[in-house]
LUMBA-683875 format. One record per residue: residue in three letters; x, y, z of N, C-alpha, C in turn. Coordinates in steps of 0.05 Angstrom, whole numbers, padded with zeros to 5 digits, always signed. Example, Ala and Ser with C-alpha at 12.3 -4.5 7.8 and 13.67 -1.06 7.14 Angstrom:
// residues 2
ala+00264-00114+00156+00246-00090+00156+00264-00066+00156ser+00257-00045+00142+00273-00021+00143+00258+00001+00157
END
This chain:
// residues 157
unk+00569+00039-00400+00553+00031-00377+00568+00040-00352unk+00551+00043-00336+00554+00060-00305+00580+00036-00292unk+00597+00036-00273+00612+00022-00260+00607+00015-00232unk+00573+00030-00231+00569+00031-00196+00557+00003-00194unk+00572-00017-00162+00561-00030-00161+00528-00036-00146unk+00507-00032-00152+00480-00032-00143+00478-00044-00127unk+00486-00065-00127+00478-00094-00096+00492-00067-00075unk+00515-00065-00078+00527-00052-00053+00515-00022-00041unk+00508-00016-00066+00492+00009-00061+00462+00008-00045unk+00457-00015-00054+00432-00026-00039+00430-00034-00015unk+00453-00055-00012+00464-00053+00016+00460-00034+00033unk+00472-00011+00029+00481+00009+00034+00451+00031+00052unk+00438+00028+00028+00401+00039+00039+00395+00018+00055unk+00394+00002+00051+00379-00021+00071+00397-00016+00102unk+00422-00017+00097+00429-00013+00129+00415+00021+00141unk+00424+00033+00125+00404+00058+00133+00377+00057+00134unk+00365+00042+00131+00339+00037+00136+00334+00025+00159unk+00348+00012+00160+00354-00008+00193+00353+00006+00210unk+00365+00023+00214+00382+00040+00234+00352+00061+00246unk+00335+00066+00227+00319+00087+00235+00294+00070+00246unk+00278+00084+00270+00257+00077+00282+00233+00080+00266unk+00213+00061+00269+00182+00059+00254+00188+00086+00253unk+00176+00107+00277+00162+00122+00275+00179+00141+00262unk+00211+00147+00250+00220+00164+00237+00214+00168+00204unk+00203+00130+00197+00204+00134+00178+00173+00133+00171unk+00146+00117+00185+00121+00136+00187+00110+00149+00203unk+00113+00174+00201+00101+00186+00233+00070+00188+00233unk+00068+00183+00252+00039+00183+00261+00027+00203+00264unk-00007+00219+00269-00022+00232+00265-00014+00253+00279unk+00000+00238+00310+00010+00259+00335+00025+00264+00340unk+00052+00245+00317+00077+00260+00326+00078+00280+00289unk+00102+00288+00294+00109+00302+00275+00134+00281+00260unk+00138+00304+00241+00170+00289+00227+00180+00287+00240unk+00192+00267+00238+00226+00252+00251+00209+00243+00279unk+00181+00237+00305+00176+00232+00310+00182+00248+00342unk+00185+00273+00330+00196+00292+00352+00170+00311+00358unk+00146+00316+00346+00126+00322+00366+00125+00348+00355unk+00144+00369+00333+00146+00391+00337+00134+00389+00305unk+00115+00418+00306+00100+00426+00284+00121+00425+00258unk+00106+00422+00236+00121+00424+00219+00118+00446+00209unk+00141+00452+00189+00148+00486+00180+00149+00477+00162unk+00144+00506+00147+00149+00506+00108+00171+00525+00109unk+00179+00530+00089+00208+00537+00079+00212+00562+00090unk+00192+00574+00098+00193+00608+00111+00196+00605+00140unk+00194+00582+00152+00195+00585+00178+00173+00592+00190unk+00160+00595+00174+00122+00589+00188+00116+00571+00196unk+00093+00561+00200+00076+00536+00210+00057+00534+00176unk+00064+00503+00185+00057+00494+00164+00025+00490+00157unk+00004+00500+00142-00017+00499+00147-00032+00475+00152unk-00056+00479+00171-00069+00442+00188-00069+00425+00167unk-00076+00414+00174-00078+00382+00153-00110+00381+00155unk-00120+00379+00130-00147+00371+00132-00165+00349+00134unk-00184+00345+00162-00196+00326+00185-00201+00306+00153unk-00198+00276+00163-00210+00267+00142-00242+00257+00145unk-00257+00260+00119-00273+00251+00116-00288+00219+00117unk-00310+00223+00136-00324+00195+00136-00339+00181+00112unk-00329+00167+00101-00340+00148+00084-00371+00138+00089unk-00392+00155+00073-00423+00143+00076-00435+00139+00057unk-00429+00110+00053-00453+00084+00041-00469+00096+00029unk-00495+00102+00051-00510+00111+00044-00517+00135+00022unk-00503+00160+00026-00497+00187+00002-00490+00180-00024unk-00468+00153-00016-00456+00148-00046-00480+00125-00062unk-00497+00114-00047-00517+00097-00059-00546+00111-00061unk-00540+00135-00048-00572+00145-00055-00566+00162-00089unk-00531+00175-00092-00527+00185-00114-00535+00171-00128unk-00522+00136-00134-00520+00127-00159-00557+00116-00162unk-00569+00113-00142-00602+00105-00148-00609+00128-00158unk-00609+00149-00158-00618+00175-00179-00613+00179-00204unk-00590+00174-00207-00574+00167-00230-00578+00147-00248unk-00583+00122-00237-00590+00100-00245-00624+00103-00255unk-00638+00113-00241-00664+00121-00245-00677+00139-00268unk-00651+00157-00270-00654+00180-00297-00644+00162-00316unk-00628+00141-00314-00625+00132-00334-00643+00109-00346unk-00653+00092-00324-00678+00081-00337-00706+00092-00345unk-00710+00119-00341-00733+00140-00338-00719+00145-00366unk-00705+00144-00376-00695+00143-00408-00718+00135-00427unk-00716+00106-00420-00729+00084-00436-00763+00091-00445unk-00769+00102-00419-00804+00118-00426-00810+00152-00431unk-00788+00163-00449-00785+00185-00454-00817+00197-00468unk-00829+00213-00453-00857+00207-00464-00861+00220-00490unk-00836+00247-00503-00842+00261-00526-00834+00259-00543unk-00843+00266-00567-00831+00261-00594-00797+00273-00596unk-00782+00251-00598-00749+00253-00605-00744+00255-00641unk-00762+00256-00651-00756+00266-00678-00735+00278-00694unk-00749+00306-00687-00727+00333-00691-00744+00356-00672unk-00733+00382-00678-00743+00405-00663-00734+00399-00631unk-00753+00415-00617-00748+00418-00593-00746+00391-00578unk-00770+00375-00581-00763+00342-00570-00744+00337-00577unk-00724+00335-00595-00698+00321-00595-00678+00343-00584unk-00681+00356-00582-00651+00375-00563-00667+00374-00536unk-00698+00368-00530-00698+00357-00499-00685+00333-00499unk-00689+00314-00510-00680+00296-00505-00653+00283-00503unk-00644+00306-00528-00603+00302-00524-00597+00320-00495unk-00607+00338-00486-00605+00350-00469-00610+00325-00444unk-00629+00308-00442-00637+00296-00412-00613+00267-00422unk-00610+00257-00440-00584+00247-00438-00550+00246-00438unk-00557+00274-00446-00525+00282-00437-00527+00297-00394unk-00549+00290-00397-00556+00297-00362-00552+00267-00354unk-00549+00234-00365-00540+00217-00358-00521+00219-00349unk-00509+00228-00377-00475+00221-00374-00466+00239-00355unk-00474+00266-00346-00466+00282-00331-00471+00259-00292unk-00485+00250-00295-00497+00233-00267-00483+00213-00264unk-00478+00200-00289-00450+00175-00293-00428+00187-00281unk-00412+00207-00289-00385+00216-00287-00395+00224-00252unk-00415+00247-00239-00424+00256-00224-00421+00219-00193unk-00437+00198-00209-00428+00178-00194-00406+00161-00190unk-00398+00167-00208-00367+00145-00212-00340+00166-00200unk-00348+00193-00197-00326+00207-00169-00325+00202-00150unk-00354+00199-00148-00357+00193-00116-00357+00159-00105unk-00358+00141-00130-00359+00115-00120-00322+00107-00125unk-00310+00124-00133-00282+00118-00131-00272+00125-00105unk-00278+00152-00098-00272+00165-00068-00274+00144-00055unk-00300+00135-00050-00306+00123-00027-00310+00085-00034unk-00285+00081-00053-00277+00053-00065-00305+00029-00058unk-00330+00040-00077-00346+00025-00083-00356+00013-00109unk-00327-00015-00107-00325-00027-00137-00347-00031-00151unk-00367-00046-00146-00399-00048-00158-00409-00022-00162unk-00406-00004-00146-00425+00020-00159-00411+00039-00181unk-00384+00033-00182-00361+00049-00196-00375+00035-00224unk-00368+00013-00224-00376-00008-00254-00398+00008-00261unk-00427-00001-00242-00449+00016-00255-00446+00046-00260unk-00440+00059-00253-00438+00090-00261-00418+00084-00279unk-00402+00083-00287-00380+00071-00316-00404+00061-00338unk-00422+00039-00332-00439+00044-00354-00462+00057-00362unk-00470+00073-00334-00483+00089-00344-00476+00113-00355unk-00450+00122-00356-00446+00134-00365-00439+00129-00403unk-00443+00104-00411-00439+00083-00436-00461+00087-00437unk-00491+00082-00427-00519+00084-00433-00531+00111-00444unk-00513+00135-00430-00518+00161-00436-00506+00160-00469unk-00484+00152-00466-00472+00163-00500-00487+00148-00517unk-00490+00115-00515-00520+00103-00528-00538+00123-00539unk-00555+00133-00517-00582+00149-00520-00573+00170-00539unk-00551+00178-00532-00548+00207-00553-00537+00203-00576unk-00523+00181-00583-00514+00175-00609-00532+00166-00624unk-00555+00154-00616-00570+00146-00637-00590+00163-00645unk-00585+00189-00633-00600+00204-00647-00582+00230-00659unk-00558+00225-00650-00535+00240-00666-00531+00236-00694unk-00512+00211-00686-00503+00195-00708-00525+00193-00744unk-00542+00197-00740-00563+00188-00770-00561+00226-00773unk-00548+00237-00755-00561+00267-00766-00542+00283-00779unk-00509+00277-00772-00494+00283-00777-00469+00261-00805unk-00492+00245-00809-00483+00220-00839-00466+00191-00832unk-00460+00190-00800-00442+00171-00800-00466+00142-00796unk-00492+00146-00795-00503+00124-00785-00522+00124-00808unk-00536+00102-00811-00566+00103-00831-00584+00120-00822unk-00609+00136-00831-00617+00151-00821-00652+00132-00822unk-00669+00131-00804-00692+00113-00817-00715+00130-00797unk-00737+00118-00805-00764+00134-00798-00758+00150-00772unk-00750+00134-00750-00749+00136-00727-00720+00161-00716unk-00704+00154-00735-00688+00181-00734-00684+00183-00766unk-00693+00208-00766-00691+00227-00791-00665+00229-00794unk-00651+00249-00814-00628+00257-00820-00633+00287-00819unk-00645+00289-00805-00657+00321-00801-00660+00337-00769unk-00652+00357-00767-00654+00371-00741-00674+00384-00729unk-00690+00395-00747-00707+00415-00743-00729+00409-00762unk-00753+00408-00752-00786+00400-00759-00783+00417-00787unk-00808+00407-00807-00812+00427-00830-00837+00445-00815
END
């Protein structure tokens, strides 16, 4: 075991922490490092490239996403074509893996812009998408029962 004593070492940062002004140790938008005003450089002695303006947080964009989203996903439920096999069922695995794509598509943008309730819902709709497509996966590939409603079959006779 090490012989250094920590408290003292700690000590040690803390008085050095003391010693330095707010603004050395967070500088603000308008000063620079160390709170001296002067651009910052990268290792070449260049200027260091701008900092990019931040973006406004809008409510609105991130709630019109997840109502679209939310919408394709209950526009699920009245799928008007035969999900059988053939072409209706790869439309239809196709328009619910377009959930899950709208889930993940909403739950980026409701994390960005820290909108806990809409994060949750896009989290399960993106759970609603894998639903829709497993149950017409699952019976086709042996892991599920296969019954009238899903065949164990892919493609029409």
């Amino acid at each position: 075991m090490s012989s250094t004593d920590w408290d003292k070492e700690l000590r040690k940062i803390d008085k050095q922490l003391e010693s330095l002004s707010d603004d050395a140790l967070l500088p603000t938008k308008t000063t620079g490092v160390g709170g001296s005003g002067a651009k910052p450089t990268t290792k070449g002695g260049g200027a260091a490239p701008p900092a990019r303006p931040e973006r406004q947080t809008s409510t609105l964009g991130v709630m019109s996403r997840l109502v679209l989203a939310v919408a394709l996903g209950v526009a699920m439920l009245f799928w008007p074509y035969s999900s059988r096999c053939g072409v209706g069922l790869f439309g239809y695995l196709g328009a619910s893996t377009m959930v899950i794509v709208a889930g993940v598509w909403t739950s980026v943008w409701t994390w960005r812009h820290r909108s806990v309730q809409g994060h949750v819902l896009s989290l399960l709709l993106i759970l609603w998408g894998l639903i829709l497509g497993g149950q017409e996966v699952l019976p086709r590939v042996g892991y599920a029962k296969p019954d009238v409603m899903h065949p164990a079959i892919w493609m029409c006779e």
